[in-house]
KEZA-841898 format. One line per 8 residues: number of its first residue (from 0); their letters; for each residue x, y, z of N, C-alpha, C, O, CB. Coordinates in Angstrom, 1 decimal, decimal comma. Glycine has a CB too. Layout:
<sites>
NUM = A = X:Y:Z:X:Y:Z:X:Y:Z:X:Y:Z:X:Y:Z ~ ...
</sites>
This chain:
<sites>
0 = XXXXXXXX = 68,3:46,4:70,4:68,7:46,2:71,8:70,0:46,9:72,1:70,0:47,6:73,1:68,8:44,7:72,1 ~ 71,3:46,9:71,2:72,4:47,5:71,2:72,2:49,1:71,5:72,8:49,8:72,3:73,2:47,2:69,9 ~ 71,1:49,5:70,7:71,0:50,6:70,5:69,9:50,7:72,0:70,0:51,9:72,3:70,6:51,1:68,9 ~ 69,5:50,4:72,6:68,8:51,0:73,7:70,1:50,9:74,7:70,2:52,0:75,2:67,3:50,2:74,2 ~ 71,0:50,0:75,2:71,8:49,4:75,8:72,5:51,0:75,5:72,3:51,8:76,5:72,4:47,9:75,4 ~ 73,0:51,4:74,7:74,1:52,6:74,7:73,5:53,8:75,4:74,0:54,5:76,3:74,5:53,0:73,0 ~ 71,9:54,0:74,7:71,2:55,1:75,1:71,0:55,4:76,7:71,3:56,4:77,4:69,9:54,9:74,6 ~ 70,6:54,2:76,9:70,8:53,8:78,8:71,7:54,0:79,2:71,6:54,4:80,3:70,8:52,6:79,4
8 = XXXXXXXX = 72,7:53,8:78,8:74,4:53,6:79,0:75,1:55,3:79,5:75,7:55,7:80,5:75,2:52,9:77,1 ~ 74,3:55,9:78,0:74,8:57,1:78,5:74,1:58,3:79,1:74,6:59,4:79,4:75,4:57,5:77,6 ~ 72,6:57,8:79,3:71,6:58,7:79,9:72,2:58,7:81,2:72,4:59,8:81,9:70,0:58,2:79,9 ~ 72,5:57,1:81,8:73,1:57,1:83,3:74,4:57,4:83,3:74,6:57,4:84,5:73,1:55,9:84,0 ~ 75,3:57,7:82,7:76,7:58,7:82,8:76,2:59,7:82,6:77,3:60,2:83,0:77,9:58,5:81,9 ~ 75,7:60,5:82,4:75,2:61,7:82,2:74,3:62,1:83,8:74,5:63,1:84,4:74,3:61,6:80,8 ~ 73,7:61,3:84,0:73,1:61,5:85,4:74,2:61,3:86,4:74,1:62,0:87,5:71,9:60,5:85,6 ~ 75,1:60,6:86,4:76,2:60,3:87,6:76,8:61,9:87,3:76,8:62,8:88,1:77,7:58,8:87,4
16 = XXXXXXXX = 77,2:61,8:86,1:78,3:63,3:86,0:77,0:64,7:86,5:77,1:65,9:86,9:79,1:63,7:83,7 ~ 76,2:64,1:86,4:75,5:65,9:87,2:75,5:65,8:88,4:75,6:66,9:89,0:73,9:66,5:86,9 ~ 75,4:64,6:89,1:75,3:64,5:90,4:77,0:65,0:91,4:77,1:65,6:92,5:74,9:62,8:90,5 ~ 78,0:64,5:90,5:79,2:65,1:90,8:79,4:66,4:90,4:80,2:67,0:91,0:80,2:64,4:90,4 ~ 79,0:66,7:89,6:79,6:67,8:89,5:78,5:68,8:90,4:78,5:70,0:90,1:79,9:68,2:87,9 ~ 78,0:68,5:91,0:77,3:69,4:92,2:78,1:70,0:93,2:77,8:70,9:94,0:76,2:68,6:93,0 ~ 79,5:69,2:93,2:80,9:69,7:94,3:80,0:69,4:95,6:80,6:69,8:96,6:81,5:71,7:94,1 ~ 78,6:68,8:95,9:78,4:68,5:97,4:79,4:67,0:98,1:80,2:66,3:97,4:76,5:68,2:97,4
24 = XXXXXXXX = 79,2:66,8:99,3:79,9:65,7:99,5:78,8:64,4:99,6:77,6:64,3:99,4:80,8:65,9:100,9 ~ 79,2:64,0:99,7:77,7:62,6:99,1:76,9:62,2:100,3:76,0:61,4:100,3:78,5:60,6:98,4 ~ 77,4:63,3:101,9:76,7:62,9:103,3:75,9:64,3:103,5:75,2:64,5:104,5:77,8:62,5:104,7 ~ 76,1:65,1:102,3:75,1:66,4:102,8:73,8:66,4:103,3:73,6:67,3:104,1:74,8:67,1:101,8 ~ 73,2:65,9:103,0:71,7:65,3:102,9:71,4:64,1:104,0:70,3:63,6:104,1:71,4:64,8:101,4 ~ 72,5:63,6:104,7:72,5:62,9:105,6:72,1:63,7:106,9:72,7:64,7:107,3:73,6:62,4:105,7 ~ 71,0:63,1:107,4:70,2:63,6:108,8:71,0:63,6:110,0:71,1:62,4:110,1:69,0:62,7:109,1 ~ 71,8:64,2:111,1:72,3:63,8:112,2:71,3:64,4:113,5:70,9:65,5:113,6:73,7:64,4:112,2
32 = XXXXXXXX = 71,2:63,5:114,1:70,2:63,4:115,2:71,3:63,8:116,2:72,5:63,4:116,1:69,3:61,9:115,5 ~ 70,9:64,6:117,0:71,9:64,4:118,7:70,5:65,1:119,5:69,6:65,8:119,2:73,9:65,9:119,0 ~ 70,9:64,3:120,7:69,7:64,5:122,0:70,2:64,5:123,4:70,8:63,7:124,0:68,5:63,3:122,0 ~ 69,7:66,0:123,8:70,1:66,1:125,4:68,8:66,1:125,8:67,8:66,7:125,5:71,0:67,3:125,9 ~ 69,3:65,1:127,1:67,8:64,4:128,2:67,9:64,9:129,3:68,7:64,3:130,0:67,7:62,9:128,5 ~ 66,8:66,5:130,3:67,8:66,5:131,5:66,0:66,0:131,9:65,0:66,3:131,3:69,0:68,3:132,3 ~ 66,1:65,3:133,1:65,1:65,0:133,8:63,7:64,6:132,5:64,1:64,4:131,4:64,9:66,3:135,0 ~ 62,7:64,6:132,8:61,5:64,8:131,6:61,8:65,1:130,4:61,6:64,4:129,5:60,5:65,7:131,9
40 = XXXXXXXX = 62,5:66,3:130,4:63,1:67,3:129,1:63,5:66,7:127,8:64,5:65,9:127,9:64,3:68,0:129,5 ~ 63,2:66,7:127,0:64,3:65,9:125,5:64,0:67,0:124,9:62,9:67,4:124,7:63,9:64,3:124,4 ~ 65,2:67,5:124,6:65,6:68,4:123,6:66,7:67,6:121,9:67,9:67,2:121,9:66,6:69,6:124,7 ~ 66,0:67,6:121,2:66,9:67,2:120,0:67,2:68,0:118,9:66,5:69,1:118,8:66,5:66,2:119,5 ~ 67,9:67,8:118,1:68,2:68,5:116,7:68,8:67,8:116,0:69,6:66,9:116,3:69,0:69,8:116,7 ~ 68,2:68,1:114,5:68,0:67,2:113,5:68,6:68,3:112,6:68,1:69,4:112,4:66,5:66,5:113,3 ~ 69,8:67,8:111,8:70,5:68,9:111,3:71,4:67,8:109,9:72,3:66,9:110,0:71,6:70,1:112,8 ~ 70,7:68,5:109,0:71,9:68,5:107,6:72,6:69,2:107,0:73,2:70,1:107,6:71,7:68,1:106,7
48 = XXXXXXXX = 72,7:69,2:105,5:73,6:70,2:104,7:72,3:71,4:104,3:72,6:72,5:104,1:74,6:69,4:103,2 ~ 71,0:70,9:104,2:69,6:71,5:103,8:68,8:71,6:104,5:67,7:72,0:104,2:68,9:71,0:103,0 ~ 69,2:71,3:105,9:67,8:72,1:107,2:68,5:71,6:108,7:69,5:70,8:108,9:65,5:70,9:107,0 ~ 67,8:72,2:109,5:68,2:72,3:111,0:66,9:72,5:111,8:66,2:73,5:111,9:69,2:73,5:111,4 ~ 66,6:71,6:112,2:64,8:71,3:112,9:65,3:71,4:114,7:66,4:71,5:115,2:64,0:68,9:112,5 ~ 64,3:71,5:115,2:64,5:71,4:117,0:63,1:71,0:117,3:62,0:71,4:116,9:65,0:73,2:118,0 ~ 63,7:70,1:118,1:62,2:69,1:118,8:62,3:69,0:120,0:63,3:68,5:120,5:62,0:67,5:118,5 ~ 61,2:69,6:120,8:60,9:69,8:122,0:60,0:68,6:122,5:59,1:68,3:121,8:60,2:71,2:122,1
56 = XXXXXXXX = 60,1:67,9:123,5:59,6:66,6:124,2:59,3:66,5:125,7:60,3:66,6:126,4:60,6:65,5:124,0 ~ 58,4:66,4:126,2:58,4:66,1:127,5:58,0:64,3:127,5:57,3:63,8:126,7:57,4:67,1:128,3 ~ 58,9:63,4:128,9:58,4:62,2:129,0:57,0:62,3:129,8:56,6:63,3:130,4:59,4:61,2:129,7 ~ 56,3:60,8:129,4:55,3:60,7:130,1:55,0:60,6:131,7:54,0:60,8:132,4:55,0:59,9:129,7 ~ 56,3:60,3:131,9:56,2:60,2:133,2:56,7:61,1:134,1:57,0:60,8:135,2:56,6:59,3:133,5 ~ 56,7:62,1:133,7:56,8:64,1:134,4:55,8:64,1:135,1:55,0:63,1:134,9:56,5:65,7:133,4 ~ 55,5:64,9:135,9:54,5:65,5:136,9:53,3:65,4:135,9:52,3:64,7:136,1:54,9:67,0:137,4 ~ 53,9:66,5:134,6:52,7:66,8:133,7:51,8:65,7:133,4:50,7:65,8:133,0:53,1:67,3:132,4
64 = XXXXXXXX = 52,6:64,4:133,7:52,2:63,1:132,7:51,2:62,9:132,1:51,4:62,1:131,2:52,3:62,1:133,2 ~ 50,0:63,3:132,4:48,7:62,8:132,8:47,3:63,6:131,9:46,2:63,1:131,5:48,6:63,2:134,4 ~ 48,0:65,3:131,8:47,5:66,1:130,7:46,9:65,4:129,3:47,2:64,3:128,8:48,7:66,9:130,4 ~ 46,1:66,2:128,9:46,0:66,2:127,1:47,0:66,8:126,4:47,7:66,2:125,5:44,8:66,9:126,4 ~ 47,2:68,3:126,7:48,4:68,3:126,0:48,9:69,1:127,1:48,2:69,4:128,0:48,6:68,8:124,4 ~ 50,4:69,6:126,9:50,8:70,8:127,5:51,4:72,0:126,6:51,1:72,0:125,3:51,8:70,4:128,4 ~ 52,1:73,0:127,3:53,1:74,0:126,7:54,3:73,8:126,9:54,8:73,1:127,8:52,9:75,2:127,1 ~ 55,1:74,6:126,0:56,2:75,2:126,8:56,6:76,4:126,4:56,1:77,1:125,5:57,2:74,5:126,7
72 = XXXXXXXX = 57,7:76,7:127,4:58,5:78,4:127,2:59,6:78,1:126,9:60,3:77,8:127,9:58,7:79,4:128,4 ~ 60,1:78,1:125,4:61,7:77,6:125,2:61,6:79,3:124,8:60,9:80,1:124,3:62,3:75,9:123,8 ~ 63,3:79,2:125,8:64,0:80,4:125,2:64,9:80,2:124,7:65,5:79,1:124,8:64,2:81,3:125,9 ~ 65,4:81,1:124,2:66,6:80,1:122,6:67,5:81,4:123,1:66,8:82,3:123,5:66,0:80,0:120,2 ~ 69,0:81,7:123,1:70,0:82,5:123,5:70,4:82,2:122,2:70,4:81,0:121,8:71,0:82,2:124,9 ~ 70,9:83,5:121,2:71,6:83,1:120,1:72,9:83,8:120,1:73,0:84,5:121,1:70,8:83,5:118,9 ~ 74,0:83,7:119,1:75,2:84,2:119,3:75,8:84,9:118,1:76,4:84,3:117,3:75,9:83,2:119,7 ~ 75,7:86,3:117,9:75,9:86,7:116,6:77,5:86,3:116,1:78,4:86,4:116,9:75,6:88,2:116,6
80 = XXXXXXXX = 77,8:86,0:114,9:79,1:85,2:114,6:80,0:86,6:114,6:80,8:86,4:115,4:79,1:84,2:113,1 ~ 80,1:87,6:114,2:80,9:89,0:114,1:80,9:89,4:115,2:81,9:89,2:115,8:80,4:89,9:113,3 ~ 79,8:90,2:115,8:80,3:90,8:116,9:80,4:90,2:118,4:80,9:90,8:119,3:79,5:91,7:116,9 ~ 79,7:88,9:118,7:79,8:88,2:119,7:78,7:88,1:120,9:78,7:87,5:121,9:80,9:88,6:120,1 ~ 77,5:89,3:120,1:76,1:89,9:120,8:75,3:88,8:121,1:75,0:88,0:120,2:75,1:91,0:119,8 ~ 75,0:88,7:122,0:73,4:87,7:122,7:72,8:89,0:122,2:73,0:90,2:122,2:73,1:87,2:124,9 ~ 71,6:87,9:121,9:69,9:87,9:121,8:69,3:86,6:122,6:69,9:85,5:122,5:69,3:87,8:120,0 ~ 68,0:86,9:123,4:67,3:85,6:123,6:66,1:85,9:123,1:65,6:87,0:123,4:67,2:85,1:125,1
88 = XXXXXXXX = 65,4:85,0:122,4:63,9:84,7:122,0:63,0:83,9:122,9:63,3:82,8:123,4:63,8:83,9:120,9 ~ 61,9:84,6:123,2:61,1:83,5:123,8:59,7:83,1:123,3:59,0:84,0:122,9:61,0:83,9:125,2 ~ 59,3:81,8:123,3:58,3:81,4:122,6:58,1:80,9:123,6:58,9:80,6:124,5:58,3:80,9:121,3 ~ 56,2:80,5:123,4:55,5:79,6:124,0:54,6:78,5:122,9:53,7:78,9:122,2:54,7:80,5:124,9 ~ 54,9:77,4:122,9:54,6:76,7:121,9:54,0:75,4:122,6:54,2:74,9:123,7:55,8:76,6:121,1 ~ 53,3:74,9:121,8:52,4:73,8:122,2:52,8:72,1:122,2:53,7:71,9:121,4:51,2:74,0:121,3 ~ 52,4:71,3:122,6:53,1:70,2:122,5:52,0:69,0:123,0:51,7:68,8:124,2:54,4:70,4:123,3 ~ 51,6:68,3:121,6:50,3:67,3:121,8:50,8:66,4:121,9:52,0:66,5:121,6:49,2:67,1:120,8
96 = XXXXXXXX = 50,3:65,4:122,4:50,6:63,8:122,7:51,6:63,1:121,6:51,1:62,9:120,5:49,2:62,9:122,6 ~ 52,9:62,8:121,7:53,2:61,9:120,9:52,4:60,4:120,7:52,4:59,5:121,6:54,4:61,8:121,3 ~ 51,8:60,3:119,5:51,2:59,3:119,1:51,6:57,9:119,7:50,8:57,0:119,8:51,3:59,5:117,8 ~ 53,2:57,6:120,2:53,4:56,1:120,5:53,3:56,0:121,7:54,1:55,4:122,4:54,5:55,4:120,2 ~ 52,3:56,9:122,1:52,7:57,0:124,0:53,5:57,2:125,0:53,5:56,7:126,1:52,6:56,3:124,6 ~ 54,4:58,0:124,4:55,5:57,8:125,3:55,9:59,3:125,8:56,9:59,6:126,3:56,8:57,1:124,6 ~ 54,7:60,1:125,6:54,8:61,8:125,9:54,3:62,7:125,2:53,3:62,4:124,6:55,9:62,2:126,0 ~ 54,7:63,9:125,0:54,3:65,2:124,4:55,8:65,4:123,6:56,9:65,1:123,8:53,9:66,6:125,7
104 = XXXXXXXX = 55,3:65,8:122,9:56,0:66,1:121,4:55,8:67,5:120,4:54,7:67,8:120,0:55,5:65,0:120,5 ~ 56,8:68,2:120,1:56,7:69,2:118,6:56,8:68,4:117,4:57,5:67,4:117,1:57,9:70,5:118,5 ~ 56,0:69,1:116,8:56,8:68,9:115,3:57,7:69,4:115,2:58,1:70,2:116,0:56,3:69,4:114,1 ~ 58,7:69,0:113,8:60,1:69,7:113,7:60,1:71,6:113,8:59,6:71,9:112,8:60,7:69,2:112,0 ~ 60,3:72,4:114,2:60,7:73,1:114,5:61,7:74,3:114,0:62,8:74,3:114,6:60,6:72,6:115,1 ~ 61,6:75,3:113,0:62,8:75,7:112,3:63,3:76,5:113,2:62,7:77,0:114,1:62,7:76,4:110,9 ~ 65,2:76,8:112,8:65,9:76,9:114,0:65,3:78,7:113,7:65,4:79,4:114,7:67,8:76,4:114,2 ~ 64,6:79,4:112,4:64,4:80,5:111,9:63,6:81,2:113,3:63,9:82,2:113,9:63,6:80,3:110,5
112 = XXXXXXXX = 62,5:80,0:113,5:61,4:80,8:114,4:62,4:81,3:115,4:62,1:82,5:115,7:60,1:79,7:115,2 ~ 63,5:81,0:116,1:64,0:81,3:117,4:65,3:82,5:117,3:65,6:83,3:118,2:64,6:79,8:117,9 ~ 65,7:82,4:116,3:66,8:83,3:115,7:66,3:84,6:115,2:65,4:84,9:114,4:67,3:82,6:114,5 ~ 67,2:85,5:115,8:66,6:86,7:115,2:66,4:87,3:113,3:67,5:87,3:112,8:67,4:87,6:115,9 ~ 65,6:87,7:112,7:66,4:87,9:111,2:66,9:89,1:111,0:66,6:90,2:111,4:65,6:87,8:110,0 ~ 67,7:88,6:110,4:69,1:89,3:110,1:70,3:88,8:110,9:71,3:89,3:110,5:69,1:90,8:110,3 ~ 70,3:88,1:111,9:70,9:87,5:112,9:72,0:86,6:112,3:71,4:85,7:111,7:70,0:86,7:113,8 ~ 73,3:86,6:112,1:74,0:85,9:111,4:74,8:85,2:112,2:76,0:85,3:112,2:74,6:86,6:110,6
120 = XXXXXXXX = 74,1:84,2:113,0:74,7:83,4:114,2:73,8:82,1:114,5:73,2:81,6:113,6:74,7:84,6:115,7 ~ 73,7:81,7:115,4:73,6:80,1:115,8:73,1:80,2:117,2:73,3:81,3:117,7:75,1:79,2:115,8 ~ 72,5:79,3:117,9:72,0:79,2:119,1:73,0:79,0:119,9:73,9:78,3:119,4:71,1:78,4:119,3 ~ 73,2:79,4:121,3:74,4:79,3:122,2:73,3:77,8:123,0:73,6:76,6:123,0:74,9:81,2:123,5 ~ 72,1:78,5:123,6:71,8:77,5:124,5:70,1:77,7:124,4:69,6:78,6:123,7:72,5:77,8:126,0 ~ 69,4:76,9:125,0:67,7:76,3:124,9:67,4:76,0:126,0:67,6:75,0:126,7:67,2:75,0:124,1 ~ 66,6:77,4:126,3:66,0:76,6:127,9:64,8:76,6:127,8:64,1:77,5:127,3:66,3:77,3:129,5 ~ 64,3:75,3:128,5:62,3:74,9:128,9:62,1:74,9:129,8:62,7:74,4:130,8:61,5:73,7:128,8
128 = XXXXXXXX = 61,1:75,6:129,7:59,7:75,0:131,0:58,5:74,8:130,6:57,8:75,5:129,8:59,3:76,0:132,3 ~ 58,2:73,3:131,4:56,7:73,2:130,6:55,7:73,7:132,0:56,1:74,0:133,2:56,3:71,1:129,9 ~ 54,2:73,7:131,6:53,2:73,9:132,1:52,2:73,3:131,3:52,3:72,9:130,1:53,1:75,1:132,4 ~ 51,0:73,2:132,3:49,8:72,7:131,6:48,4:73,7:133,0:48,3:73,3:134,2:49,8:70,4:131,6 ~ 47,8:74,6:132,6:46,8:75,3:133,4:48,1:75,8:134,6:49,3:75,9:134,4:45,2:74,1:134,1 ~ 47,5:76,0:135,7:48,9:76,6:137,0:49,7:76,0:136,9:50,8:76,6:137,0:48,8:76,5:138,5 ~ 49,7:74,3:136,5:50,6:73,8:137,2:52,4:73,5:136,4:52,4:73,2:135,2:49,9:72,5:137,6 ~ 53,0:73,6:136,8:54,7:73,7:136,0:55,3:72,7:136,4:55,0:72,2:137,5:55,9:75,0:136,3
136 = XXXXXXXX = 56,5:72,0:135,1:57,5:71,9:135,9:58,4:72,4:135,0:58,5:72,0:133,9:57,7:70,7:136,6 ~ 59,6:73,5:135,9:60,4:73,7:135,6:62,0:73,7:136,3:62,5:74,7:136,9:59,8:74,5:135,2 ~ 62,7:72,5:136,2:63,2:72,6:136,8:63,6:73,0:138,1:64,8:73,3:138,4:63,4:72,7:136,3 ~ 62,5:73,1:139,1:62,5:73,8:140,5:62,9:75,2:140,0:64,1:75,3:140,1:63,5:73,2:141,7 ~ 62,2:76,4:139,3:62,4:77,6:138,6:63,8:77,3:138,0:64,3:78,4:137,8:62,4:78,8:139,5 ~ 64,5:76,4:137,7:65,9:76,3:136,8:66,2:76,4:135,7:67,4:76,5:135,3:66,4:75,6:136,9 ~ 64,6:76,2:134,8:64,4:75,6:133,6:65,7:74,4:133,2:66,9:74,5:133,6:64,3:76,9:132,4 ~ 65,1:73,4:132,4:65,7:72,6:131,6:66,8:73,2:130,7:66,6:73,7:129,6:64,8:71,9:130,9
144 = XXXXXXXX = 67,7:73,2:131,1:68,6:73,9:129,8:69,7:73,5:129,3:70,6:73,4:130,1:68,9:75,2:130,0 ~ 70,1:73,2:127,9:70,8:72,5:127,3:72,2:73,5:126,0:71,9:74,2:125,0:69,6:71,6:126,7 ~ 73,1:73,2:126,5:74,2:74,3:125,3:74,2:73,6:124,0:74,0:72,4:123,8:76,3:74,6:125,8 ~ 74,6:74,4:123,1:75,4:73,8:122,0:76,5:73,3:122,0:77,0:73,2:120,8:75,5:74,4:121,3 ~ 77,2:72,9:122,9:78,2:72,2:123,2:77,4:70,5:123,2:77,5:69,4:122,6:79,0:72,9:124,8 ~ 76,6:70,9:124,2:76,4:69,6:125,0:75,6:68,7:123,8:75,7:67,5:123,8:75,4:69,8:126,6 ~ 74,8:69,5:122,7:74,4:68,6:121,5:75,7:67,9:121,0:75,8:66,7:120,8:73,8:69,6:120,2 ~ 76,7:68,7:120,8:77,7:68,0:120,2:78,6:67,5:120,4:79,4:67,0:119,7:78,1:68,3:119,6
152 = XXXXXXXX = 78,6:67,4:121,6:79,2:66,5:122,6:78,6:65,3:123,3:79,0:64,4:124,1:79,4:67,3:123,6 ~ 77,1:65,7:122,5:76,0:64,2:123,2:76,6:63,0:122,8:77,1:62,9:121,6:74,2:64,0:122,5 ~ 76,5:61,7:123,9:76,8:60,3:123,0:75,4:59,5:122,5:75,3:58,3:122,1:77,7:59,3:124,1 ~ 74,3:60,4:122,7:73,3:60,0:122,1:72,9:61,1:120,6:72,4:62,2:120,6:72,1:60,0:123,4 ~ 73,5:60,2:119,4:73,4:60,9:118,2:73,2:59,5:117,3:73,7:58,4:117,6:74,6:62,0:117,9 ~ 72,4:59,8:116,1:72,4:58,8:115,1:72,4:59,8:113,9:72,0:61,0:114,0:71,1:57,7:115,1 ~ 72,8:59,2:112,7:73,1:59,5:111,2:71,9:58,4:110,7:71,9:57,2:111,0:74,8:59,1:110,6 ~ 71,0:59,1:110,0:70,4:58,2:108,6:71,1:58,8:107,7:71,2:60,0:107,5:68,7:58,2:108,2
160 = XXXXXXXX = 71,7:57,6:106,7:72,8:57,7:105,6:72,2:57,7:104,4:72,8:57,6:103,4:73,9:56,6:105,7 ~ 70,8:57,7:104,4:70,5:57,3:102,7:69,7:58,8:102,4:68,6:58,7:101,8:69,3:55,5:102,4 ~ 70,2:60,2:102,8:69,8:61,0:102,5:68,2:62,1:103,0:67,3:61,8:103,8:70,0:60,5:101,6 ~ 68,2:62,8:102,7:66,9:63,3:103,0:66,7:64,7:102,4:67,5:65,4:101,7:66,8:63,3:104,6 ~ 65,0:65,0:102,9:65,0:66,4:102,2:64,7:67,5:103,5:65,2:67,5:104,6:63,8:66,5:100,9 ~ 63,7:68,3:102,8:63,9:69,7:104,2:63,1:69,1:105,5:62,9:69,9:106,4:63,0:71,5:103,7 ~ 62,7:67,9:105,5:61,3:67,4:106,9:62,7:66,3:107,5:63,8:65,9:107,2:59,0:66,0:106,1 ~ 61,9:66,3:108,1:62,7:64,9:109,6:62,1:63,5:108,9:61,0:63,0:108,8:61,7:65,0:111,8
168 = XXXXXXXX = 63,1:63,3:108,5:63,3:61,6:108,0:62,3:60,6:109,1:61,9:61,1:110,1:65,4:60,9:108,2 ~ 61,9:59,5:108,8:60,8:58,7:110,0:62,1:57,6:110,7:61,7:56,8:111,5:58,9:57,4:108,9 ~ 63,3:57,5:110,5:64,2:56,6:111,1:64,6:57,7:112,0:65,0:57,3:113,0:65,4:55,8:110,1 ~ 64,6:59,1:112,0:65,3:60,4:113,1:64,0:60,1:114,0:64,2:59,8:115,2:65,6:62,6:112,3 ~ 62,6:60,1:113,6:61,6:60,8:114,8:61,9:59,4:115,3:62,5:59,6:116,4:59,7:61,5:114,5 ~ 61,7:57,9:115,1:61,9:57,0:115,3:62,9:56,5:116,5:62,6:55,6:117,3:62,0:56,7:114,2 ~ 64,2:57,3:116,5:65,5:57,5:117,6:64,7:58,5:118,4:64,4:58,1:119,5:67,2:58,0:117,0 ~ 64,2:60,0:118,1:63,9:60,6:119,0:63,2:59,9:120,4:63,4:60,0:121,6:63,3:61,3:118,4
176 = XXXXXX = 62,2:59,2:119,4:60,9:58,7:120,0:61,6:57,5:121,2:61,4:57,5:122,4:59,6:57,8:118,6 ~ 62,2:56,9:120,7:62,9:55,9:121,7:63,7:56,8:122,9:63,8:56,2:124,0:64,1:54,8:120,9 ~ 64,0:57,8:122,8:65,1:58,5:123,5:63,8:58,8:124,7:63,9:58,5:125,9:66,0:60,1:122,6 ~ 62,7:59,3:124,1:61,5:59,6:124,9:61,4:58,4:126,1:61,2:58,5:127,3:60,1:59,8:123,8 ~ 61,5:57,1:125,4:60,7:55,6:126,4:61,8:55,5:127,6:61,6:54,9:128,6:60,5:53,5:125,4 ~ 63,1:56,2:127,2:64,2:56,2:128,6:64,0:56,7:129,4:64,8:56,7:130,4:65,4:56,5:128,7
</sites>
């Protein structure tokens, strides 16, 4: 018994000391949610030390409301960190029923698709418009559009603290999803 007690003893010091000596900080892997809501629109991002997701949402109770599913046209403005160059991307991407009823929904989303490659920069700003067949709504032609300021400036953000890996934790889509029933 002595002798398993030591073995244990030092299998798990041996596992603490690799974990530290990784030099990460122990919230890397911590998920941070922030969400900007303009009208229908939910725009969120889900960002740690190992991934950066973007979730596109319309509420149910938009014009669209009523659809099977809809689209959208997010255009993403990026900002190169050296020279200071805009690029905008534009995608049109699909968006099926969120399962708890409370709207249309993406899956997590990599920030890659929107970014140019080789692009050594970050999104400035995200603008939507959804449609479903003719009909739109986009902001009365304004599109929905949200900065990177205003993520991190949102007072709607949550932390899941017990880590994660490269997908959206079910306590992040879980806050999304509520952000959606407002």
């Amino acid at each position: 018994m002595k002798k398993f007690l030591s073995v244990f003893a030092l299998a798990l010091f041996s596992a603490v000391a690799a974990v530290d000596a990784s030099n990460y900080p122990p919230d890397y892997t911590y998920q941070t949610v922030r969400v900007v809501a303009k009208g229908p629109a939910v725009i969120a991002t889900v960002n740690s030390g190992i991934m950066s997701k973007l979730v596109i949402g319309y509420k149910g109770k938009g014009i669209l409301g009523g659809r099977d599913r809809i689209q959208a046209v997010v255009r993403i403005t990026s900002v190169e960190y050296y020279s200071g160059y805009h690029k905008t991307v534009e995608r049109v991407i699909d968006l099926p029923r969120e399962w708890n009823g409370t709207g249309y929904m993406t899956a997590g989303l990599s920030y890659y698709d929107f970014i140019p490659q080789g692009f050594a920069g970050a999104f400035s700003s995200i603008e939507v418009a959804f449609f479903s067949g003719p009909q739109w709504d986009s902001n009365y032609s304004a599109n929905y559009t949200a900065s990177m300021d205003e993520f991190f400036k949102s007072p709607v953000q949550f932390t899941y603290k017990h880590g994660g890996g490269p997908d959206i934790e079910i306590p992040c889509w879980d806050f999304i999803v509520a952000q959606m029933r407002k």
